[in-house]
N, C-alpha and C positions, 0 to 999 in steps of 0.2 A: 504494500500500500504506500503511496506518495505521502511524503510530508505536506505536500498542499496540490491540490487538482482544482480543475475547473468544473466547480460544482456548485448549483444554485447556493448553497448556503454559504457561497465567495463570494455573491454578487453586490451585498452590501459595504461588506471591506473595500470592492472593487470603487461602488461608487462614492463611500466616504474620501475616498483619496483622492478621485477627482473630482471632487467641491473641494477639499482642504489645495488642488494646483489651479484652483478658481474657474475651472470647463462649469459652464452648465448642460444640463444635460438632462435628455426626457428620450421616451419610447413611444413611439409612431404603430398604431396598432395596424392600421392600413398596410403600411409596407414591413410590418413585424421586426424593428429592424429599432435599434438604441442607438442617439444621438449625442456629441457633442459639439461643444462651442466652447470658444475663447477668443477673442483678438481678432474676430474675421474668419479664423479657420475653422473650420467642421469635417468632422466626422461623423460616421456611421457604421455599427458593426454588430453582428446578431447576437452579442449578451456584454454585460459589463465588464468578461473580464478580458476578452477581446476588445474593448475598446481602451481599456487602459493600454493594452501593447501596444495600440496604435499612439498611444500619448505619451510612451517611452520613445518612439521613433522619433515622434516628431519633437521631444525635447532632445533628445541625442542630435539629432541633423541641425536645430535651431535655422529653420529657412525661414531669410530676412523679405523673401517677393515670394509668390507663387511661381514656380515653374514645373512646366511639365517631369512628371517621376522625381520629385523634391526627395523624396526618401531614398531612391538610389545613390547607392554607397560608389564612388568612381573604381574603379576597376573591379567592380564584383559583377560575376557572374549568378545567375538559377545555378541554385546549389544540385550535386547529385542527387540521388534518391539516398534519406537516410539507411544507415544499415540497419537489418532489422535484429531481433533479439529471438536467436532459435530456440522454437520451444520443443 
């Protein structure tokens, strides 16, 4: 068993931490699908603790304009396929 998983009972911690990096943030029942904001930027991603990763990216990369693939790291490639764990 994991020290910590992505499991509904993360989803709070998930979004305590991003009101404590100041994103607001709500869920779009329409399009099923959790929302932030800050600064002009938004995102979007189907549970809160996905959307924190995307709010790790984008404080690691710190993009000052919008440009297209802002989260692209320069010389990285699509990673292989991870290795799997023979069972």
């Amino acid at each position: 068993m994991p020290t910590l998983g992505e499991f509904v009972d993360v989803y709070g911690s998930a979004l305590d931490l991003l009101e404590k990096k100041g994103f607001q943030f709500w869920f779009d029942e329409k399009a099923d699908l959790f929302f932030a904001e800050r600064d002009g930027w938004d995102f979007a991603a189907e549970n809160p603790i996905s959307l924190l990763g995307l709010m790790a990216i984008f404080e690691a990369e710190a993009p000052l304009q919008f440009h297209e693939c802002w989260w692209r790291r320069k010389g990285t490639e699509p990673r292989a396929p991870l290795p799997s764990l023979a069972r």
